[in-house]
N, C-alpha and C positions, 0 to 999 in steps of 0.2 A: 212974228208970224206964229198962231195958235198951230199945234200939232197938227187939227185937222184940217187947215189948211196947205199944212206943208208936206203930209200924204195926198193929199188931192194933186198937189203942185209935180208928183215924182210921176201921175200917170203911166200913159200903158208901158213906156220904155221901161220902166222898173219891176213891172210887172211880169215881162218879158224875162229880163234880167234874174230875175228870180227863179221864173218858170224854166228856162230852157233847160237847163241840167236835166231835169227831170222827164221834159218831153224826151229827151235825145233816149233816154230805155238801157235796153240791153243791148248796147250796139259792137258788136267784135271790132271794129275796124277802131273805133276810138278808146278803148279801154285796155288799161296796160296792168292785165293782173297776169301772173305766173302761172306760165301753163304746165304742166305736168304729164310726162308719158302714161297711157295706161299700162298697168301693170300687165307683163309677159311672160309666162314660163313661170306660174304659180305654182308651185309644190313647195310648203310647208307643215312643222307641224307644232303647235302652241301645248304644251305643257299646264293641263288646268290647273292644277295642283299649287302651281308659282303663283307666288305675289301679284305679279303685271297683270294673271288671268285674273284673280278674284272678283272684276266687277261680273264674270261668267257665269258665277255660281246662283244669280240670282237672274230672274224671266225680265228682260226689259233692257239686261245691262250690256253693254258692249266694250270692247275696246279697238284700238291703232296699231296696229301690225307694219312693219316692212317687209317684205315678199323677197327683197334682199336688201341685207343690210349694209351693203356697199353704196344704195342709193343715196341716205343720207335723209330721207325724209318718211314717214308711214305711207302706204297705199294701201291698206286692206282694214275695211274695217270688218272684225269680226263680233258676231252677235245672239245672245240667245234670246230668241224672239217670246211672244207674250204665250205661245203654248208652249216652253222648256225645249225647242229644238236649236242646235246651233248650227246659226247661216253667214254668210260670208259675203262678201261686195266688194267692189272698187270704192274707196276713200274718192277716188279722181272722178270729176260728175262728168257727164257726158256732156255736157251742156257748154261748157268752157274750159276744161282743164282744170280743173283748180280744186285743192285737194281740201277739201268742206265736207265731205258726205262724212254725216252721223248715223248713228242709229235711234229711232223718235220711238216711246210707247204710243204715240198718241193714234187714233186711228186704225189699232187692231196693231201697231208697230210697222213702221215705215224705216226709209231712209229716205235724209233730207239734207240736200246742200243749203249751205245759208246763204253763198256767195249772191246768189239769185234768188233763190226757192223752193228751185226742182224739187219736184218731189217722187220719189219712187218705190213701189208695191215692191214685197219683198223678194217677187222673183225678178225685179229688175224692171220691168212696165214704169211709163211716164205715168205720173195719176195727174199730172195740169199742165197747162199749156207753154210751160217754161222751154220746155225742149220734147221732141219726139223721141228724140234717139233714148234706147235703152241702156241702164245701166249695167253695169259687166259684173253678172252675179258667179262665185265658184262654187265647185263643192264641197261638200263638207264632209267628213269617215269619222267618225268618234271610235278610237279603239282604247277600251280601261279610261284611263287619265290621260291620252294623247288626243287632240285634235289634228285631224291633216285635212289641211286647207289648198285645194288642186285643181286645175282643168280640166 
């Protein structure tokens, strides 16, 4: 049997076979990714000065915070955006839990979960249709070389 005949022979059911994963989306009820609390009861404060901060010192860069470090994992990403301001956001997307949100230059500088695609304006606004719900932006107090990152 030539190739082309034995693609011809697999038909729609293979087609199917192939396609469904992809039909089924973003569906919560079948997807088993790690969900994550939002962070609660933020007040810290990041030390720019430090090693961990340095990607801060320049417009675009961001880093992974824990809000406490008893949790074990980061939730805060903290970021100095494309005009030299430093902003702060939930790590954890609103969209599923799941602890993907970066900080993007692209687009005047976003954040963007990968897990899906969410994407979100920096004061926490959906910019597409991944999810409505907003992301949980804090504030930010620069005093000298302290950041305090807070509710």
């Amino acid at each position: 049997m030539e190739r082309k005949e034995f693609l011809r022979s697999l038909g729609a059911g293979a087609a199917f076979a192939l396609s469904f994963p992809c039909l089924n989306g973003c569906s919560t009820d079948s997807e088993n990714f790690e969900q994550f609390p939002e962070p609660e009861g933020v007040d810290f404060t990041v030390d720019l000065t430090s090693t961990e901060a340095a990607p801060l010192a320049n417009n675009g860069g961001f880093i992974l915070v824990s809000s406490n470090p008893s949790l074990g994992y980061t939730d805060i990403v903290v970021a100095r955006n494309l005009e030299g301001d430093l902003i702060a956001a939930s790590q954890i997307c609103s969209h599923q839990q799941t602890e993907e949100v970066r900080f993007l230059s692209e687009d005047g500088g976003i954040f963007r979960c990968s897990t899906h695609g969410s994407r979100f304006d920096q004061d926490g606004t959906p910019l597409n249709s991944v999810t409505s719900n907003p992301l949980r932006v804090f504030n930010t107090e620069l005093n000298g070389t302290e950041l305090r990152v807070f509710e």
